[in-house]
Phi, psi and omega in degrees: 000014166318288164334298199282351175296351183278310174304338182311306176288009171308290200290353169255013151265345187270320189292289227270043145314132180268355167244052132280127173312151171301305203308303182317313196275340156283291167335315189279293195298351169280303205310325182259010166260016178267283188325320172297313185303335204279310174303345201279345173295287171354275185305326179292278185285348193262310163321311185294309187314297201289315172319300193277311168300341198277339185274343179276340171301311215296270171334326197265315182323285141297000136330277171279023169246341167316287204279324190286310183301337143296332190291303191263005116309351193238274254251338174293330185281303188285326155344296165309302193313305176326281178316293189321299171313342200254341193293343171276304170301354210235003128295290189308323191102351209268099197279337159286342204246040141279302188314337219251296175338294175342286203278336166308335192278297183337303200284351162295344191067000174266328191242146180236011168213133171231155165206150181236141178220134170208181192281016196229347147120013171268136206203094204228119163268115218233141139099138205307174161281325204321311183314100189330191163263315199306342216240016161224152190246118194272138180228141181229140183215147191268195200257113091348103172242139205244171206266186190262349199271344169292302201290346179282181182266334205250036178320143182280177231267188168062350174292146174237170183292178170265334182186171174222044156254131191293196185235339187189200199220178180199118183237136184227118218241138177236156196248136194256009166301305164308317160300303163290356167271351141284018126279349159280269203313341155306293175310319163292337167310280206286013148206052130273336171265320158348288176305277198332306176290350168300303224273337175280340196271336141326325166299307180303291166345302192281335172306322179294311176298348188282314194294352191252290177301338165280339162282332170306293194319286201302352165288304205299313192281331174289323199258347182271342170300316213266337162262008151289003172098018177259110194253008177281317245280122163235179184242107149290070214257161202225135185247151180271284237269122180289194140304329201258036202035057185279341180264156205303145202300317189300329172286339151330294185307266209304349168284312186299283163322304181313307179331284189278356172279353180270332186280325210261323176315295220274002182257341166318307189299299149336330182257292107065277192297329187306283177318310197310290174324283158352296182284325159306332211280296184315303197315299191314312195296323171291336149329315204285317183281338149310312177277324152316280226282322206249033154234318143321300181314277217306311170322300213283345190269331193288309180269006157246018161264333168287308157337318190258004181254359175315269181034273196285314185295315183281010173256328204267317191306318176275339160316313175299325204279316167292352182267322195261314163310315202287320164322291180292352168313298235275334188266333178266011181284173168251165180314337167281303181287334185301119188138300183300308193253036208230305178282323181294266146025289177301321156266357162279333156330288157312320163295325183272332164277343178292309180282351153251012135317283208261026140275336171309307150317308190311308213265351186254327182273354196266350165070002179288028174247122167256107173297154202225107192272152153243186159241141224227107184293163176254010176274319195299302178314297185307317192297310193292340189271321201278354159309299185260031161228005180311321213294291175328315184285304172290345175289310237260341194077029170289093170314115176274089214254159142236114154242100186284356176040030180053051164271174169178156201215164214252088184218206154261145174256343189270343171247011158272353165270307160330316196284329198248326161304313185277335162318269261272293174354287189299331200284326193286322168304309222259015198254142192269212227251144166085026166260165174267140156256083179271114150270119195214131175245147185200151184312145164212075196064220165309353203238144185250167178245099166309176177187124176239122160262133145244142132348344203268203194316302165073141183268137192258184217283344164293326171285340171339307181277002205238287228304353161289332191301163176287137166090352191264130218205136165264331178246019171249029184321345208245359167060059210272124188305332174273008178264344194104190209237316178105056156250324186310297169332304187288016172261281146350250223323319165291306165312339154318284156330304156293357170273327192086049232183146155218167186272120174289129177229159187228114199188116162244169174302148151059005161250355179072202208226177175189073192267134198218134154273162161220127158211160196304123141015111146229159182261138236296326196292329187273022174288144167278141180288169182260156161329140175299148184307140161319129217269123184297164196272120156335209154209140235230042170278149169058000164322122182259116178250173180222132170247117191272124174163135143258062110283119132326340191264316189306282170332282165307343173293313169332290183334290188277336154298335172260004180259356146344291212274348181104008173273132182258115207259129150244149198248129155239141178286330200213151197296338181267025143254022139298313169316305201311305189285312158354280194272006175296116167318334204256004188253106171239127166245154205270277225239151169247124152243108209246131149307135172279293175288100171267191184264140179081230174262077155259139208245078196290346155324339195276315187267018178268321175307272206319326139316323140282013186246335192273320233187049177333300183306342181296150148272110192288113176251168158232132199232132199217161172236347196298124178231020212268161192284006184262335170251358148336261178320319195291310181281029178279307202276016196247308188109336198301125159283136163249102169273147188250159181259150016282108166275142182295143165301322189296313204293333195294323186287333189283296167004284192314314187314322198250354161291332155293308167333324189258322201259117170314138128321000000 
């Protein structure tokens, strides 16, 4: 059974492939225990089958050369017989004691025609004509005359015949009907043993095969369950040999291999199952520790996003308030304090940009800005940037080169300037003085490619991945406010990203930098015309305003800076005598300027609503220090203008400026 023990192991190196699919790997593992069984017919029935006919030829063969040489041994005999009993009378002439030879020969039953014959014309025949010829067979012996000293019993030793020319002939005829029926019937023996031996070794065969491919089967189904992942699955494989070996040896053998080849499965399977478990036991505890870690990271970022929006609110408020003093100061100081509050002034500067950074972050991870894509040039982009780095770029002795090559691209244009304003900005910072700064655009398939290149320093490749991060400065270690906060990038980079787009960088030391967008394609028709000039600022005389805040210093500060400006202001502390004033029929206002956070639960939504409901005409602003992304979006979803505090004078006054425009003296 050396073969098929070579086959055992196919259908479990065929199951456990790793890309046969399970289903398949069942399917594979029947087709190939149907192919064992078939060799095992092969090996079994065509040996026993070659075995049993050759031997049954053989038998049957002899057999019948048994019977034709007996057959032709009987009739040769009687022939002989014949002649011998016949040679004296058949000299003599004596044609009765021929007759009487003839029928003696008869009556014996082996022959059923005898003739006696010779050249003198004698000729006596015994027993019918009826017998076809086909069906008989002639045996001949000639006629002999023996001497009298031969023909005694007791001749002495040395006598010889009188001659060995016969004298006559002797045909003795046999009927081959019996013969040939017991040579039929010899042939019918011998292939009913034949079947029979067919039919046990088909027997035997298919038993082995059975006893061999059917355990096989339930291994082939066992190793493709342990590679669908089911690792409980085992091979119940059962041996046919009892105690008393009633089964035949080649199935013994081969149940004793299947056997331990299934023990070797269930203990594979077992160890499978070991691991699996090991490994179920890990997977979870690194789970456990992953959703604990990413539940700290989401804390700890929820209490630095509440944190920074305390902060930014509990900052903004005495900033707005020192911004609107220091503002009003600023025109009555005399030349000695003009220098202090000058320095005052500069550095509340720096604090509102450092806090519209990070309402500027705030407002990107909080996603409530939707950029308004157009098509949008890039001479235009370019002519506004080089307005407002030209100055810089010549303070520092930086050549400022721009080629827009008349492209234009499918973007936001106030945040494709944000973007490429703080490039060109950083690039101008870091290029030392009689260095380039180049902005340049050029095709990059369907895309156009930005490009801000410098000359300067260049970064080298460890910091490359972090300079997006917030707060991170590579040549500012000593944090000096005038290098900047290390926010811009991380701004860029988020406004990339909401363009749908990102920033690239290519930078060796000493090789300078090269930072690049790509965005789509527009075409010359979807340029937009450019905007009309800005309408010069009015004088904000007789302008009626209402300033909403419970800070007393902020109200005053409002207070006094706008009446600075010619305005006429009334202050509520609170949203009902905010209502109150409102709702006075003899009460008409210009412009509203409402707090979001009032005192207690007060809502400064409620008076922007009552304002647009009281008082249509009013410009309802709303002014916050509040930067967190919930409330952000909710006055997104409101419809609200927002100014965020510390608001700049200039911006508030250009605001006022263009609400007189609209509004008659």
């Amino acid at each position: 059974m050396t073969a098929p023990t070579h086959r055992l192991i196919a259908p479990a190196v065929a199951a456990v492939r790793p890309t046969q699919p399970p289903a398949a790997a069942d399917d594979r593992a029947l087709v190939v225990g149907g192919s064992l069984q078939r060799d095992l017919f092969r090996l079994g029935v065509v040996p026993c089958a070659a075995v049993a006919l050759a031997l049954t030829g053989w038998f049957t063969n002899s057999r019948l050369d048994t019977l034709e040489a007996a057959f032709d041994a009987e009739g040769q005999a009687v022939a002989r017989q014949v002649a011998a009993m016949s040679d004296l009378s058949l000299y003599a002439g004596d044609l009765p004691a021929l007759q009487n030879v003839a029928n003696a020969a008869l009556r014996g039953g082996q022959v059923t025609r005898v003739e006696i014959s010779n050249s003198a014309g004698v000729f006596v025949t015994a027993g019918p004509k009826t017998a076809p010829l086909a069906k008989l067979r002639m045996f001949t012996a000639p006629v002999t005359l023996r001497e009298a000293s031969r023909a005694m019993a007791f001749a002495p030793a040395g006598s010889t015949a009188a001659g060995e020319t016969p004298i006559g002939l002797v045909q003795t005829f046999r009927d081959t009907t019996a013969y040939d029926r017991e040579r039929t019937r010899s042939l019918m023996a011998g292939i009913g043993i034949a079947m029979i031996a067919l039919l046990v070794a088909w027997a035997w065969v298919r038993h082995t095969a059975r006893a061999v491919a059917q355990p096989l089967r339930r291994i082939s189904r066992a190793v493709a369950a342990l590679q669908a992942g089911q690792f409980d699955a085992r091979c119940n494989v059962v041996t046919l040999a009892g105690d008393d070996g009633d089964a035949e040896p080649g199935a013994r053998r081969a149940q004793h291999e299947l056997a331990n080849l299934a023990h070797d499965i269930n203990r594979l399977a077992e160890r499978l199952q070991r691991n699996r478990q090991i490994s179920e036991e890990r997977v979870c505890e690194a789970t456990a520790v992953a959703l604990q870690r990413m539940a700290e990271a989401e804390q700890a970022a929820l209490s630095r996003a509440r944190f920074l929006a305390a902060a930014s609110h509990d900052l903004r408020q005495p900033l707005h308030a020192m911004g609107l003093f220091i503002d009003g100061l600023l025109p009555t100081a005399s030349p000695a304090q003009r220098p202090a509050v000058m320095r005052l002034q500069e550095a509340t500067e720096f604090m509102t940009l450092l806090l519209d950074d990070l309402l500027e972050i705030s407002r990107l991870d909080a996603q409530v800005l939707t950029p308004t894509i157009s098509g949008v040039s890039l001479a235009t982009v370019f002519d506004q940037l080089d307005a407002q780095h030209a100055a810089p770029a010549a303070a520092a002795r930086v050549r400022l080169l721009w080629e827009d090559r008349g492209l234009a691209v499918r973007t936001d244009a106030a945040l494709l300037l944000r973007i490429i304003g703080n490039l060109v900005s950083n690039a101008i910072r870091h290029t030392p003085a009689d260095g380039t700064v180049l902005v340049t655009a050029r095709h990059s398939g369907d895309s156009i490619r930005i490009e801000v290149r410098d000359n300067g320093v260049g970064i080298a490749p460890i910091h490359q991945a972090r300079i997006f991060e917030e707060f991170y400065q590579v040549a500012n270690t000593e944090r000096d406010r005038r290098q900047g906060f290390g926010l811009g990038l991380a701004i860029c980079a988020r406004i990339a990203t909401l363009l749908g787009t990102r920033i690239t960088l290519r930078s060796a030391l000493q090789a300078g930098s090269t930072f690049a967008i790509e965005l789509p394609a527009a075409h010359p028709r979807e340029v937009a015309p450019p905007a009309p000039e800005p309408v010069a600022t009015a004088p904000l005389a007789g302008v009626r305003c209402l300033v909403v805040d419970d800070d007393p210093a902020i109200l005053h500060g409002s207070r006094t800076l706008l009446e600075q400006w010619g305005c006429q202001v009334e202050c509520a502390p609170s949203r009902a005598e905010a209502l109150i004033r409102l709702g006075d029929a003899g009460s008409h206002f210009d412009v509203v300027l409402c707090d979001l956070q009032l005192a207690g639960d007060d809502d400064g939504m409620e008076v922007i609503d009552a304002t647009r409901r009281l008082q249509p005409d009013a410009l309802a602003v709303l002014v916050s220090g509040a930067t967190g992304p919930e409330i952000l979006q909710r006055l997104r979803q409101g419809g609200v203008m927002l100014l965020t505090k510390p608001v700049a004078p200039a911006k508030l006054r250009a605001l006022l400026s263009t609400r007189r425009v609209a509004v008659p003296a």
